[in-house]
C-alpha atoms as one frame of an Amber mdcrd trajectory, in Angstrom:
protein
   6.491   5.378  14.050   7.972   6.975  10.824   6.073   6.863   7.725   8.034
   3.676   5.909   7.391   1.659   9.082   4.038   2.392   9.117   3.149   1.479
   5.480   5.226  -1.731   5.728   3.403  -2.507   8.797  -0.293  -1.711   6.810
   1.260  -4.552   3.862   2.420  -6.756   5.952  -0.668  -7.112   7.913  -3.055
  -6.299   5.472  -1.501  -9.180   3.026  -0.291 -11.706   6.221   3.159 -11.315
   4.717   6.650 -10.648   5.881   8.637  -7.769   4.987  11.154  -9.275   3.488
   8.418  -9.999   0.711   7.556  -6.215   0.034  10.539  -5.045  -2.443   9.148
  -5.780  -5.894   5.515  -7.291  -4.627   3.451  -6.534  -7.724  -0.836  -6.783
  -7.612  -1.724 -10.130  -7.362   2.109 -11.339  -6.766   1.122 -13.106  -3.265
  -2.483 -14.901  -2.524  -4.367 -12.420  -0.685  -3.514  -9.361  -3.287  -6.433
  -9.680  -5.332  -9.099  -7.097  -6.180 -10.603  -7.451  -2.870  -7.234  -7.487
  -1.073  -6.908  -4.578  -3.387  -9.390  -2.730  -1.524  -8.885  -3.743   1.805
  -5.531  -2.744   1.435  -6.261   1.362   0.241  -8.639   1.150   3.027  -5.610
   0.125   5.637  -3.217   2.558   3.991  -5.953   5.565   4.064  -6.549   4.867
   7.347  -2.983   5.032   8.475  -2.083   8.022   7.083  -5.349   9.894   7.334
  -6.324  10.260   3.486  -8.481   9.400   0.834  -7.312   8.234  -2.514  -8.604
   9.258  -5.716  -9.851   6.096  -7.588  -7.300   6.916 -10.330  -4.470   6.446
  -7.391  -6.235   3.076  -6.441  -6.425   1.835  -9.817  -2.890   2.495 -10.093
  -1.597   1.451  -7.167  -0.101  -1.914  -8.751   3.295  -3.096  -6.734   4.798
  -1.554  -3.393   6.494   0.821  -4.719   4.153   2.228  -7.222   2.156   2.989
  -4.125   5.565   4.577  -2.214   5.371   6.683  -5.297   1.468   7.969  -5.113
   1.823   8.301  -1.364   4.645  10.920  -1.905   3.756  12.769  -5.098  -0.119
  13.297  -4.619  -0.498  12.804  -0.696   2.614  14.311   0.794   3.671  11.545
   2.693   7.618  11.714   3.401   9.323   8.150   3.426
């Protein structure tokens, strides 16, 4: 499973929503993303791609692609 797959999958799941829901999904944009979502969420994503996030990263993870972004710059994953 490539890398994009993979964190859609982890959102998707992690959020119980679709993936046509993800482009522009923002922190507390759908039910389930609030600050416990939050959490369970950087726990999913670590888990999937086998890292652990600096609490600076997790604050600023706000929206699906700010998190693309973090993944890529400070954890080298590819998308």
């Amino acid at each position: 499973m490539d890398n994009l797959k993979k964190y859609n999958e982890v959102f998707c799941e992690s959020l119980e929503i679709s993936e046509d829901q993800l482009t522009g999904l923002a922190y507390q944009g759908t039910e389930l993303w609030d600050s416990v979502g939050h959490m369970s969420l950087v726990a999913n994503i670590e888990e999937a791609f086998d890292i652990m996030m600096e609490t600076d990263d997790i604050i600023d993870f706000s929206s699906y692609e700010k998190g693309k972004n973090i993944l890529e710059t400070k954890y080298n994953v590819q998308f």
